[in-house]
LUMKOLMI-640957 format. One record per residue (C-alpha): residue number from 1; x, y, z. Coordinates in nm, 4 decimals, padded with zeros to 6 digits. Example, Ala and Ser with C-alpha at 12.3 -4.5 7.8 and 13.67 -1.06 7.14 Angstrom:
% LUMKOLMI-640957
SITE nr u v w
SITE 1 01.2300 -00.4500 00.7800 $
SITE 2 01.3670 -00.1060 00.7140 $
END
This chain:
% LUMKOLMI-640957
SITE nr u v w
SITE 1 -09.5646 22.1013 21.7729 $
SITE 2 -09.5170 22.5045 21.7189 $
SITE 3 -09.2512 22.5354 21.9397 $
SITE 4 -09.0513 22.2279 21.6996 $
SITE 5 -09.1803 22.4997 21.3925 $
SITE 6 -09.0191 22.7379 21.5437 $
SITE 7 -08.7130 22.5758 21.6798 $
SITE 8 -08.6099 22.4670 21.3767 $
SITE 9 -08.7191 22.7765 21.1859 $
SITE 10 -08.4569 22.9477 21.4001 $
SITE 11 -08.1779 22.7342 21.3585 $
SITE 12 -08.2358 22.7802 20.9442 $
SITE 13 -08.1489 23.1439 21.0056 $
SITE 14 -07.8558 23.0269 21.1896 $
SITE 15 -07.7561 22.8312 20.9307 $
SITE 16 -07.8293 23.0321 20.5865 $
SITE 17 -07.6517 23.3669 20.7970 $
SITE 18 -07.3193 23.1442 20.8180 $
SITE 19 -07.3266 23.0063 20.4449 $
SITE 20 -07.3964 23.3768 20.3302 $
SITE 21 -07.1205 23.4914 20.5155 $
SITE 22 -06.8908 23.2385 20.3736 $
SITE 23 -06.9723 23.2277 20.0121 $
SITE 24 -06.9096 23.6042 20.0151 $
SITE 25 -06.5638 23.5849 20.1172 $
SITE 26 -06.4902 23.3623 19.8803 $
SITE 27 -06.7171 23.4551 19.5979 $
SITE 28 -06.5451 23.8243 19.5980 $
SITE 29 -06.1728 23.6563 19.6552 $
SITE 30 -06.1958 23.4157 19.3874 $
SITE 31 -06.4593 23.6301 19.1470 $
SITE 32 -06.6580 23.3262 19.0861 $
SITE 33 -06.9903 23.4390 18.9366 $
SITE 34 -07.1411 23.0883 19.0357 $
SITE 35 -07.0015 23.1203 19.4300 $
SITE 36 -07.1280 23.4875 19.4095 $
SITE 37 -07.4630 23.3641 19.3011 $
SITE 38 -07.4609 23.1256 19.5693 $
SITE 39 -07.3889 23.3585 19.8153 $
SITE 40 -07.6833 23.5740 19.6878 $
SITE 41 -07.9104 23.2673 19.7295 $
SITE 42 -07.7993 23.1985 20.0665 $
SITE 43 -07.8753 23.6063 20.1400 $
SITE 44 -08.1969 23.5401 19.9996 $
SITE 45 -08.2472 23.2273 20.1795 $
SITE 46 -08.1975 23.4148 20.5353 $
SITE 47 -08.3842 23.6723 20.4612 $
SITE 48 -08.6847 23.3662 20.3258 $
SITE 49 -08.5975 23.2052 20.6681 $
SITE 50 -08.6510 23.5196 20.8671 $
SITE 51 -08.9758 23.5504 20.7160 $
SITE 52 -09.0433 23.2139 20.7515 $
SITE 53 -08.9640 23.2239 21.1561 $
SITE 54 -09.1967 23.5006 21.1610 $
SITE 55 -09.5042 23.3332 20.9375 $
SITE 56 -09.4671 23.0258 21.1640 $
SITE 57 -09.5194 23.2011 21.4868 $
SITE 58 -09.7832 23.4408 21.3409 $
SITE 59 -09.9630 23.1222 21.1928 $
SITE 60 -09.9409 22.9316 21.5512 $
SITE 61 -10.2217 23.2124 21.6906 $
SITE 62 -10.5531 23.0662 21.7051 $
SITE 63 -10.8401 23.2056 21.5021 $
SITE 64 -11.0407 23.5388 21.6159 $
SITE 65 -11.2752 23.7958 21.5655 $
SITE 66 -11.1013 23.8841 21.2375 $
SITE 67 -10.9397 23.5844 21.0873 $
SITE 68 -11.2234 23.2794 21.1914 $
SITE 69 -11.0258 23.0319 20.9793 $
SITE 70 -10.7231 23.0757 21.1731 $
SITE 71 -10.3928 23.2419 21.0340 $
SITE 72 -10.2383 23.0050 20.8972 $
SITE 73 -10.2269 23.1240 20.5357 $
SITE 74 -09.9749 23.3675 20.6154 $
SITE 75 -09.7094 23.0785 20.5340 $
SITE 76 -09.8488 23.0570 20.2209 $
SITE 77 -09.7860 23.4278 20.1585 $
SITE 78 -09.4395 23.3647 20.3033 $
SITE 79 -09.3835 23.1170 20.1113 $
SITE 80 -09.4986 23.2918 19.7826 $
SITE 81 -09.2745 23.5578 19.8542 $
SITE 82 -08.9611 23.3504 19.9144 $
SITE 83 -09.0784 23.2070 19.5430 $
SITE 84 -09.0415 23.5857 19.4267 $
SITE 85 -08.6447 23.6139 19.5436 $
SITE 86 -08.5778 23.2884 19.3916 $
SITE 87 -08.7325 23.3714 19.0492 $
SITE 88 -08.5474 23.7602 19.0975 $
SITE 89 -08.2114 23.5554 19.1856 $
SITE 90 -08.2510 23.3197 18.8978 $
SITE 91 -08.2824 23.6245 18.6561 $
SITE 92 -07.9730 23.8314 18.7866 $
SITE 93 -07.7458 23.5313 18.8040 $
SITE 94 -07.8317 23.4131 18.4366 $
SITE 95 -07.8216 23.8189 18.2888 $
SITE 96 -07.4419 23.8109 18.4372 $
SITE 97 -07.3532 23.4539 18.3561 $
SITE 98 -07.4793 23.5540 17.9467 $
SITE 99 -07.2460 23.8614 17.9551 $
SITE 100 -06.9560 23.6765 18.0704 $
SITE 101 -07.0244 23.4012 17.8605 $
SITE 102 -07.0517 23.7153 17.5676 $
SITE 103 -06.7660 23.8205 17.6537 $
SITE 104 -06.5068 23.5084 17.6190 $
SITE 105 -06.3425 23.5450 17.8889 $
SITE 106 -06.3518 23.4882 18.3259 $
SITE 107 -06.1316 23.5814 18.5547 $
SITE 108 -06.2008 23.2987 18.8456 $
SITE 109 -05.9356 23.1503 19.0882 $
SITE 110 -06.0283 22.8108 19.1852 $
SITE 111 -05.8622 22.8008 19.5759 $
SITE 112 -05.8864 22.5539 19.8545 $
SITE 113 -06.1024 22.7520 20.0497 $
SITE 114 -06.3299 22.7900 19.7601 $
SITE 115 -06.3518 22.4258 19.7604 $
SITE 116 -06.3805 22.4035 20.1680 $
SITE 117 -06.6904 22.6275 20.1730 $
SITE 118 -06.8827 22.4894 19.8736 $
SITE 119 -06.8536 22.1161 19.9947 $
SITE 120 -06.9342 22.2571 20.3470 $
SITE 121 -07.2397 22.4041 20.2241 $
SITE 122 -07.3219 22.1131 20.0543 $
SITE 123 -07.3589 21.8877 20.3782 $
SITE 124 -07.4959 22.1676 20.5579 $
SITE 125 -07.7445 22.2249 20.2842 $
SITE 126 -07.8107 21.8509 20.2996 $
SITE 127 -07.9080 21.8008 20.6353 $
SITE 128 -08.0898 22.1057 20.7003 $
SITE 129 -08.3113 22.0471 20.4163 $
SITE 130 -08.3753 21.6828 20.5474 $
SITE 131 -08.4980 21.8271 20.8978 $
SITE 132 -08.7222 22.0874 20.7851 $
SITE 133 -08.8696 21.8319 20.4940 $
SITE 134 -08.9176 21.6306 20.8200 $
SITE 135 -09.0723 21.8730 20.9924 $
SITE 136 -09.2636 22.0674 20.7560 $
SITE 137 -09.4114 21.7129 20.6811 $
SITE 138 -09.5261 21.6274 21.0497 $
SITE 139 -09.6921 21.9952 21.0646 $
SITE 140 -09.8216 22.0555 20.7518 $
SITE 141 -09.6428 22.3467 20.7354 $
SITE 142 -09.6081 22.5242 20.4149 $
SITE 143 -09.3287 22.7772 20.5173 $
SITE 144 -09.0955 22.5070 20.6535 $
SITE 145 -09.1369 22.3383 20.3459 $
SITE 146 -09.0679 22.6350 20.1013 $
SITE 147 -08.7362 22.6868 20.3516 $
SITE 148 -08.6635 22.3255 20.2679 $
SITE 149 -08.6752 22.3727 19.9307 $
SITE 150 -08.4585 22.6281 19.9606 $
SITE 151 -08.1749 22.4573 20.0957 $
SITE 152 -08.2508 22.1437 19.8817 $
SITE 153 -08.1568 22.3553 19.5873 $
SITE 154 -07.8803 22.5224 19.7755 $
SITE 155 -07.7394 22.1699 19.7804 $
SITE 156 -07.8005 22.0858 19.4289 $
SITE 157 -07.6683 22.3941 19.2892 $
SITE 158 -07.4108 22.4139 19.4924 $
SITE 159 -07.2864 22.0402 19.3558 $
SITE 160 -07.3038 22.2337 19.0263 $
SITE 161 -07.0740 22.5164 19.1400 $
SITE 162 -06.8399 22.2517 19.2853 $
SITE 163 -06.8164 22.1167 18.8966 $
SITE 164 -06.7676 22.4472 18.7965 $
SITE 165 -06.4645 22.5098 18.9739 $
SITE 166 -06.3149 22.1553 18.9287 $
SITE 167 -06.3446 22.2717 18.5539 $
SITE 168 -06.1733 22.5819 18.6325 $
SITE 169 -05.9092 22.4228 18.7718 $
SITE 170 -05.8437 22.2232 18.4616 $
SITE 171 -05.8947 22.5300 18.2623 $
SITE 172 -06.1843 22.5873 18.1367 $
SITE 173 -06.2876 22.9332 18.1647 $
SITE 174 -06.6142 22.9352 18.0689 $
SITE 175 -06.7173 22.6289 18.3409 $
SITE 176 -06.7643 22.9349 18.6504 $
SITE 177 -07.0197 23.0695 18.4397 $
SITE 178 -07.2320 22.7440 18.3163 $
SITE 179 -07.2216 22.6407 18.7113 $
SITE 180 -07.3881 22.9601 18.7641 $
SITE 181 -07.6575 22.8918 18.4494 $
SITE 182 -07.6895 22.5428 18.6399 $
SITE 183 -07.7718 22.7231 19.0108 $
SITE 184 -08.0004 22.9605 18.8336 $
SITE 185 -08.2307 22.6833 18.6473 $
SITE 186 -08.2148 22.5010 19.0111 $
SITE 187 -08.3523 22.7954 19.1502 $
SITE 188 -08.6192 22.8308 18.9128 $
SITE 189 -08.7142 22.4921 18.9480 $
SITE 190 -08.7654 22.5231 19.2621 $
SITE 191 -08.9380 22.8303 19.2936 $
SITE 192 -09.2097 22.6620 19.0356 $
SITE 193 -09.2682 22.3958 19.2489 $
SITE 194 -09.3370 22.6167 19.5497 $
SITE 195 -09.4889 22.8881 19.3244 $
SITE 196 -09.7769 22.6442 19.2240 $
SITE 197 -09.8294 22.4648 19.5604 $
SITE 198 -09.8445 22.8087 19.6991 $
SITE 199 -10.0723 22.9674 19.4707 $
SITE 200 -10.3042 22.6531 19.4864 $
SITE 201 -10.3395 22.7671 19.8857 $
SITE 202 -10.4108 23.0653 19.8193 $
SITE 203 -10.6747 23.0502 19.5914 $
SITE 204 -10.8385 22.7754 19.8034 $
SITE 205 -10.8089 22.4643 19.6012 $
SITE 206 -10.8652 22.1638 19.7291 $
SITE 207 -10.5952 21.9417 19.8178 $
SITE 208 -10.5946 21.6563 19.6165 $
SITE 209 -10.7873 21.3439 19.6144 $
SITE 210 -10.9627 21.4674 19.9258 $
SITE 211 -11.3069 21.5268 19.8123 $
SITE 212 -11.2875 21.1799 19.6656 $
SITE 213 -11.2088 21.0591 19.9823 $
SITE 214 -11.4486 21.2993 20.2060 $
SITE 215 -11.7707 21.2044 19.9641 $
SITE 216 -11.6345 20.8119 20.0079 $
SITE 217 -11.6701 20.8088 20.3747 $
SITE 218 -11.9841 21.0566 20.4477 $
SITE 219 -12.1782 20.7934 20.1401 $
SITE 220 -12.0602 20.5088 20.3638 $
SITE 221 -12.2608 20.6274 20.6779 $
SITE 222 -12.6611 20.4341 20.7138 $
SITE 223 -12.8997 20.7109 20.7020 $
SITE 224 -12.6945 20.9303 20.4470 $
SITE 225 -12.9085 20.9167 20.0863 $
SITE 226 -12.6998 21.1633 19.9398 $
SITE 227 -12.3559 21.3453 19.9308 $
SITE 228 -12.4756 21.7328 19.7969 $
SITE 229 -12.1820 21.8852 19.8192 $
SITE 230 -11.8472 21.8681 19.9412 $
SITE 231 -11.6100 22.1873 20.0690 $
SITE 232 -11.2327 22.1346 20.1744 $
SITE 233 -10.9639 22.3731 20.1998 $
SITE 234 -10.6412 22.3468 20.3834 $
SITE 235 -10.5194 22.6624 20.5635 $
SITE 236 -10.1741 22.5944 20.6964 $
SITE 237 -10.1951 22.2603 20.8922 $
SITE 238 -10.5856 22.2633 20.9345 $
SITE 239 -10.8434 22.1080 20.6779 $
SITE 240 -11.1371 22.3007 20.6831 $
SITE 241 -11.4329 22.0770 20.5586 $
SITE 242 -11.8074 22.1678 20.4355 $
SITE 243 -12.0276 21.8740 20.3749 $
SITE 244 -12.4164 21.9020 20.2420 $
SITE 245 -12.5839 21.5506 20.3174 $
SITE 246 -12.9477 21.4568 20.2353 $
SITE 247 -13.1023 21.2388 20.4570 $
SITE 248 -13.4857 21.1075 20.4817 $
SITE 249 -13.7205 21.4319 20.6260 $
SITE 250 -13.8497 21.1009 20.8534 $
SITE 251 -13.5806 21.0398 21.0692 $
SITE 252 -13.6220 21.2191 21.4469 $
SITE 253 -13.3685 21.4716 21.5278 $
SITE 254 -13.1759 21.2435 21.7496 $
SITE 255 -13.1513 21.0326 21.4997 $
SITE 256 -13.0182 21.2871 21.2785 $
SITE 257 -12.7426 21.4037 21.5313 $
SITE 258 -12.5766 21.0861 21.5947 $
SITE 259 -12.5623 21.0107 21.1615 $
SITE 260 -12.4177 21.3626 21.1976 $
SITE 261 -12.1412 21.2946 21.4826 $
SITE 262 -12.0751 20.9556 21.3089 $
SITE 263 -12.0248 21.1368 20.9745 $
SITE 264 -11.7967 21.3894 21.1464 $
SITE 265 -11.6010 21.1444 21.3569 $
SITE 266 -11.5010 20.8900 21.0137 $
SITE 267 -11.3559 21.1580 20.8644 $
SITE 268 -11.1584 21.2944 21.1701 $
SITE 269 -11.0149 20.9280 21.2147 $
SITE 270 -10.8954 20.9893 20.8805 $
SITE 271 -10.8148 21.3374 20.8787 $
SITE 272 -10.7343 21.4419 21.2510 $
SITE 273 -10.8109 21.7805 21.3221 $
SITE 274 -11.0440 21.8697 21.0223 $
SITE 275 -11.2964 22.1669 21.1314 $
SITE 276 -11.5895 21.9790 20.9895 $
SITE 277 -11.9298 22.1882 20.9119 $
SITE 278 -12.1967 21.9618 20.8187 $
SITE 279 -12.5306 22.0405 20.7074 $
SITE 280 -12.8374 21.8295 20.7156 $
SITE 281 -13.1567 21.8670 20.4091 $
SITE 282 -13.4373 21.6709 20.4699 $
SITE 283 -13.5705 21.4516 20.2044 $
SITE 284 -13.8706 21.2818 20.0841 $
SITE 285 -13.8206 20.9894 19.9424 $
SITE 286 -13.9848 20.7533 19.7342 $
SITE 287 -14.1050 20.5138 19.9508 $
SITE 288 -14.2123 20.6840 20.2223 $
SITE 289 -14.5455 20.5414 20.3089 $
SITE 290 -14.8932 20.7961 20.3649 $
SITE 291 -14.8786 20.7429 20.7262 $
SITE 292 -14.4855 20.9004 20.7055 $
SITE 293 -14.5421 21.1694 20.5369 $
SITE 294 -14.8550 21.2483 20.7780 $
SITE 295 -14.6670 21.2272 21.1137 $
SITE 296 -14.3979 21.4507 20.9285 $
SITE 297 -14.6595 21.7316 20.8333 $
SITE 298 -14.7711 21.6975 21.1889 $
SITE 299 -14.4032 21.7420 21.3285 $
SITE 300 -14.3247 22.0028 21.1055 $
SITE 301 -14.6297 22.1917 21.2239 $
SITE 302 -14.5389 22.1263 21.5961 $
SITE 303 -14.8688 21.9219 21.5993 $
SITE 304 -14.9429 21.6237 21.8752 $
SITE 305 -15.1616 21.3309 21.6180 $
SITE 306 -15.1965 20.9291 21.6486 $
SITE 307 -15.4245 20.7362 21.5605 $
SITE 308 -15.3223 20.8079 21.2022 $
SITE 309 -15.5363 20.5878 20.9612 $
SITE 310 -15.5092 20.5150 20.5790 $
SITE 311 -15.7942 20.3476 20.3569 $
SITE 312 -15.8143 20.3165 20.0502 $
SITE 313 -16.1321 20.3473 19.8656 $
SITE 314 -16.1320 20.2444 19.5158 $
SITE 315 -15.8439 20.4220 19.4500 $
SITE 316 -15.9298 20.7039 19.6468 $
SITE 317 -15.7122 20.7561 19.9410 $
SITE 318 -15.9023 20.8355 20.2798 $
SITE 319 -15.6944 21.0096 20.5428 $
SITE 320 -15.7942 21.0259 20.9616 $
SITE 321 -15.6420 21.1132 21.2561 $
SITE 322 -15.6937 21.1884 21.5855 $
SITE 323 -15.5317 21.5524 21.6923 $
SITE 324 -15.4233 21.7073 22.0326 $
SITE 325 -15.4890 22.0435 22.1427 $
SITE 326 -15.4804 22.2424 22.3989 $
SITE 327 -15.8180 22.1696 22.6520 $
SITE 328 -15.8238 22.5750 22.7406 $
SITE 329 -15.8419 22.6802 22.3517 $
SITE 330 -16.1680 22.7931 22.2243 $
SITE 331 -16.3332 22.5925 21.9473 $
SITE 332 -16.2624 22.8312 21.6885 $
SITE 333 -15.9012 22.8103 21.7295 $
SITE 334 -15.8735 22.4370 21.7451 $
SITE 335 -16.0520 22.3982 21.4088 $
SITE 336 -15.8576 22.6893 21.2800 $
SITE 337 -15.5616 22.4454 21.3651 $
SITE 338 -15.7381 22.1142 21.2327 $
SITE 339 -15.8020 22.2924 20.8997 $
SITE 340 -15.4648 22.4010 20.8427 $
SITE 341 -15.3451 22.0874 20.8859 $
SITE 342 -15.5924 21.9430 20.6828 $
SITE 343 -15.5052 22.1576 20.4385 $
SITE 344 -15.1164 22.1104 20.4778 $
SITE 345 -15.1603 21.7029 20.3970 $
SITE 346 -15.3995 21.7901 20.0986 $
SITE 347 -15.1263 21.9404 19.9752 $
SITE 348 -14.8745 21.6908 20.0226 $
SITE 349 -15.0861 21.3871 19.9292 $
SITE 350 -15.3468 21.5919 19.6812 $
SITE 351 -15.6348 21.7600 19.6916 $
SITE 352 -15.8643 21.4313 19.6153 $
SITE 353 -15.7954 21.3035 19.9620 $
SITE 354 -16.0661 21.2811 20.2295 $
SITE 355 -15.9064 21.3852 20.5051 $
SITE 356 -16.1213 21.3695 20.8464 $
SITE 357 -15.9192 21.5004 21.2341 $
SITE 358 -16.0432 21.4190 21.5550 $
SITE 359 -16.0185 21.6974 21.7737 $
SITE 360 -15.9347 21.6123 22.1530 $
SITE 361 -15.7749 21.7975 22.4314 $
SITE 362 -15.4145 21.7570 22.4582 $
SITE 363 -15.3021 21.5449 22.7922 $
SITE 364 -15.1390 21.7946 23.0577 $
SITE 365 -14.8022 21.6442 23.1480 $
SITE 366 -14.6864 21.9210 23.4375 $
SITE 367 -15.0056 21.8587 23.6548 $
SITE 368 -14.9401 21.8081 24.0042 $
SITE 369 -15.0778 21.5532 24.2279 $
SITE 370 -15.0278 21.2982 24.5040 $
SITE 371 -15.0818 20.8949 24.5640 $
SITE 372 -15.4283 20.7572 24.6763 $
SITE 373 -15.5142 20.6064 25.0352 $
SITE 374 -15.4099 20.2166 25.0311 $
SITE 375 -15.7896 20.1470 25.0615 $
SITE 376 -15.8636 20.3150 24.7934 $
SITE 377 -15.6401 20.1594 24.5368 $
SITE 378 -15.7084 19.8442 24.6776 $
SITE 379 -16.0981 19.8897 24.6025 $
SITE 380 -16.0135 20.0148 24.2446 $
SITE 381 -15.7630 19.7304 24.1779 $
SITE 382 -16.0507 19.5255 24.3243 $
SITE 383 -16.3042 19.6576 24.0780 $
SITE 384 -16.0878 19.6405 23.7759 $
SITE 385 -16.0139 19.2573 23.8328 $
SITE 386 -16.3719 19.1605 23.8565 $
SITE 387 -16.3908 19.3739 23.5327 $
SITE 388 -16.1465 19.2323 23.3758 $
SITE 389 -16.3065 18.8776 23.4427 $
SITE 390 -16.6224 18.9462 23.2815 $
SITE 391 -16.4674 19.0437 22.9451 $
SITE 392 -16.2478 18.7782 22.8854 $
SITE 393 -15.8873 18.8139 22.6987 $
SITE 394 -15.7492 19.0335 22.9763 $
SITE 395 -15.6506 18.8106 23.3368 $
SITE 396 -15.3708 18.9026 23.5799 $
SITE 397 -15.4271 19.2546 23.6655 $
SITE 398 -15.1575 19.4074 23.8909 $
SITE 399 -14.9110 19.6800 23.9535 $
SITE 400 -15.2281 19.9023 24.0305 $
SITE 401 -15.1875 20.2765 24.1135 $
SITE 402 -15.4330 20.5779 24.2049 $
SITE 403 -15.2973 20.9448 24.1674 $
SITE 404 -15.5291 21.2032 24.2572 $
SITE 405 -15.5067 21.5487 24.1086 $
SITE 406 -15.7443 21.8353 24.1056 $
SITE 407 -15.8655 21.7250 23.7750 $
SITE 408 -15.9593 21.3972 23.8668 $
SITE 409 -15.7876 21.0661 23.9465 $
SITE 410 -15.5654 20.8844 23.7229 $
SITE 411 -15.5327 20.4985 23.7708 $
SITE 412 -15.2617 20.3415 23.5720 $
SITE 413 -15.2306 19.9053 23.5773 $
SITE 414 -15.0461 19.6333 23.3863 $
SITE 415 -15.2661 19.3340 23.2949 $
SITE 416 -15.1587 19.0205 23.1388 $
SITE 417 -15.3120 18.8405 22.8155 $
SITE 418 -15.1915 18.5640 22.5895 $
SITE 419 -14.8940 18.5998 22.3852 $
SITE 420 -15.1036 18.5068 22.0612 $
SITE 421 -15.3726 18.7487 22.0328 $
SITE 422 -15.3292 18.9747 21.7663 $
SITE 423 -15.2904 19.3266 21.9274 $
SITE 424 -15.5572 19.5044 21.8187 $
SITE 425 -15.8675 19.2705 22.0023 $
SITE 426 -15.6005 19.2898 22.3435 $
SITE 427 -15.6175 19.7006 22.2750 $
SITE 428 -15.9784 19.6840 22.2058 $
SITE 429 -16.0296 19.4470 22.5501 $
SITE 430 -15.7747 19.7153 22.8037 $
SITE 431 -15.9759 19.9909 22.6355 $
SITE 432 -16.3243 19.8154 22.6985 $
SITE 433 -16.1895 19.7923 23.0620 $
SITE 434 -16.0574 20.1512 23.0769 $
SITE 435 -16.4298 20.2810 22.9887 $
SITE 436 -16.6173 20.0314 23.2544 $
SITE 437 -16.4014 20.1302 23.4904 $
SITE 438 -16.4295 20.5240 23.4801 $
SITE 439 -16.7846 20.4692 23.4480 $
SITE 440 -16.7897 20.2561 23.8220 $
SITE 441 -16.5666 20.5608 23.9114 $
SITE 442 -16.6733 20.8890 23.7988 $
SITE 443 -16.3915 21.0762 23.9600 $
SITE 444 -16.1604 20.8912 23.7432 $
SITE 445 -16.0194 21.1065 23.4642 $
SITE 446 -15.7887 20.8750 23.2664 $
SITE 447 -15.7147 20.5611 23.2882 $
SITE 448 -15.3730 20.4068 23.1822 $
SITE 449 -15.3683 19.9955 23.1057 $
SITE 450 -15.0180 19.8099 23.0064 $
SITE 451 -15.1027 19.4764 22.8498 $
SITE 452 -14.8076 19.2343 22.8779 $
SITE 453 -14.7791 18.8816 22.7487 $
SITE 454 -14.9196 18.6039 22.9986 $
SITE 455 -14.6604 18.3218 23.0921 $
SITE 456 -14.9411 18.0296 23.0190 $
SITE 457 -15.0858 17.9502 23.3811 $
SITE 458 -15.2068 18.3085 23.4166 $
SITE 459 -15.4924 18.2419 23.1978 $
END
C-alpha cells in the first residue's frame, strides 16, 4: 500500500514537470494570460506534488518515541500548504486578468500548438486525477487527494482556457482574459474544498458520522450499560478511537475482558485498523441485590467471604458472613480486618445494618503432600459408607481419596443422593458426614464431599 502512495506520487511529478514545461512555451509565444496562468498552476502543482511525494513517505514511518500517533498528519500539512499556492495563484492570475481587462485591449495569438498543449493537458489532467482519486481513496490518504484535486482543476480550467482561445480565434479579445478569471475561481474552489477538509484534520475533528456509528456498535454489546464517551480522530489513514463504557462493578474481570475484546473487535470489522483505547468504569446499578454488592466490597478489598447471608428483620436488614484469613495472623489483626470490612458494607448498605463476620482461617492451597496407603483409604471409604448409611439421604459413596500432609489428612469423596431433594438438607446431610467422619479420624483435617444426583436404583 505505501509503495502504490508513492509510486504514483512520483509519476504526478512526472507529469505536472511536463505540463509546466509546455504551457510555458506556449504561454510566453502566444502571451495568453490564461495559458500563462496555467502554466503557473502546473509550477505550483509540481512543486504541491514534490511535497506531496515527500509527506507520503514521511507519513508511511510508524509511530515513535516522539510522534505516538504516528506521522501521518504531515499530509495534512502538505496538503494545507498546496491550498496556500492555489489561493496565492488564484490572486495573481485574477490582479493581471483585471488590468488587462482595464485596459481594453490583449495581445494573444491563438496557434495550433496552443491548442495541442491545452487539449493534451486536458486528458493528461483527466486521467491522472482519476488515479490518484483512486488511490488516495483506497489509502486514506489526504496528500494524494489534495494532488488530485489539483489536477482535477487543472482539467477544468484548462477546458476554460481552451474556450478562451476558441474565442480568440473568432476575435474576441477580451475571451484570454475571462478564461483566466474562469482558471482562477477553479482554483479557488478547489483550494476551499481542500482548505476545510484539511483544517478539519488538523484541528482533530471527527470524521463524520463516526461517533454515531462508534456509540451504535459499543451500545449493541451485552454487558455494556452505558456509552460515556466517545473519542475518534483520523490521522492520515488511521482512526484513532477512545471509548468510555460503564459496565456493572459485578461482573469478574474475565468477564470484563472478553465485553472489552468484543467491543474492540465490532468496530474493527467495521473500521479495519482503528487503534481502539477502551476504558472500563464500574457501576452499581439498581438492581443489584445485598448479597452483590457484599461479594463486591469483599473483592474490592481483596477479601476471601461465603456464606454470605441476608435477613430481613422487620425492615431491618441483617447482614452475615463467614470470612477467610490467614491461620498464622494474630487475632488482633484478623478483627482489625473483619471490622474494616464491616465497616466498608455499613457504608454501602447503611449504618442501620447488623452486620455479624465469621472469622476462620483461610484454606492453604500450595501445601504439599502425598497419596495414602491403599489400606488406608479403603478403611476410610469403609467408614464413611457405614456413615453415610446411618444418616439417610446420602447412598453411593465412591471416588474416595486420602492425601496426607503435615497438617493432617485430607479425604475428598463423591456421594450420590436423589435428584429431588432440595439442596440445602443434601448440604446439611455431606456436612453431617464430613463432621462424623473427622471425629472417627482425628488426623483428618478437612474433609471434601461432592454430592451428585442418584440415577434411581442407587437409593
Amino acid at each position: 500500500m505505501q509503495q502504490t502512495k508513492e509510486k504514483v506520487a512520483l509519476s504526478s511529478i512526472v507529469a505536472s514537470g511536463g505540463l509546466t514545461v509546455a504551457k510555458a512555451i506556449v504561454g510566453f509565444s502566444t502571451g495568453s494570460l490564461a495559458i500563462l496562468s496555467e502554466a503557473a498552476h502546473s509550477l505550483l502543482d509540481f512543486v504541491a506534488t514534490v511535497m506531496t511525494y515527500f509527506a507520503v513517505r514521511i507519513s508511511g514511518q510508524p509511530a515513535d518515541e516522539e510522534h505516538h500517533y504516528g506521522h501521518g498528519k504531515v499530509e495534512s500539512v502538505t496538503a494545507l500548504a498546496a491550498t496556500g499556492l492555489l489561493f496565492l495563484l488564484s490572486g495573481i492570475v485574477l490582479w493581471e486578468a483585471g488590468k488587462r481587462l482595464l485596459a481594453g485591449e490583449s495581445h494573444v495569438e491563438a496557434t495550433i500548438p496552443a491548442f495541442v498543449v491545452i487539449i493534451a493537458s486536458i486528458v493528461i489532467d483527466f486521467f491522472r486525477a482519476r488515479l490518484l482519486y483512486r488511490v488516495a481513496s483506497e489509502t486514506s490518504s489526504e496528500a494524494l487527494e489534495a494532488d488530485a484535486l489539483h489536477f482535477g482543476s487543472d482539467m477544468w480550467s484548462s477546458l476554460a482556457v481552451l474556450v478562451g482561445l476558441i474565442g480568440i480565434a473568432f476575435g474576441y479579445w477580451w475571451a484570454d482574459a475571462a478564461a483566466a478569471i474562469v482558471v482562477a475561481v477553479f482554483v479557488c474552489l478547489a483550494g476551499w474544498r481542500l482548505g476545510r477538509r484539511t483544517i478539519d484534520t488538523l484541528l482533530d475533528t471527527a470524521p463524520a458520522g463516526l461517533s454515531g456509528r462508534l456509540t451504535r456498535l459499543a451500545g449493541q454489546v451485552p454487558g455494556v450499560v452505558a456509552v460515556e464517551s466517545v473519542r475518534a480522530r483520523q490521522v492520515g489513514p488511521q482512526v484513532f478511537v477512545e471509548l468510555g463504557l460503564a459496565v456493572s462493578r459485578t461482573l469478574p474481570m474475565d468477564r470484563v475482558a472478553a465485553l472489552k475484546d468484543k467491543v474492540r473487535n465490532d468496530i474493527l470489522s467495521d473500521h479495519p485498523g482503528a487503534e481502539i483505547s477502551i476504558t472500563i468504569d464500574p457501576r452499581a446499578l439498581d438492581d443489584e441485590t445485598v448479597m452483590e454488592r457484599v461479594m463486591v466490597i469483599a473483592r474490592n478489598r481483596a477479601l476471601a467471604v461465603h456464606h454470605v447471608t441476608v435477613h430481613d428483620l422487620d425492615g431491618r436488614l441483617s447482614v452475615s458472613l463467614d470470612l477467610e484469613v490467614d491461620g498464622t495472623l494474630p487475632l488482633g489483626a484478623a478483627h482489625a480486618i473483619a471490622d474494616g470490612l464491616e465497616t466498608a458494607i455499613n457504608d454501602e448498605l447503611g449504618s442501620e445494618v447488623e452486620v455479624e463476620t465469621h472469622i476462620e482461617p483461610l484454606q492453604v492451597y500450595d501445601e504439599s503432600g502425598r497419596d495414602a496407603g491403599p489400606a488406608r483409604v479403603r478403611a476410610i471409604a469403609a467408614d464413611l459408607s457405614a456413615l453415610a448409611a446411618t444418616l439417610g439421604t446420602i447412598c453411593d459413596v465412591h471416588d474416595v481419596r486420602v492425601r496426607e500432609t503435615a497438617q493432617g489428612d485430607i479425604v475428598n469423596f463423591h456421594c450420590r443422593a436423589d435428584a429431588g431433594e432440595p439442596v440445602h438438607v443434601v448440604h446439611e446431610k455431606v456436612d453431617e458426614l464430613e463432621r462424623a467422619l473427622r471425629v472417627k479420624w482425628p488426623s483428618i483435617k478437612r474433609v471434601i464431599g461432592h454430592a451428585e444426583p442418584s440415577h434411581g436404583t442407587d437409593l
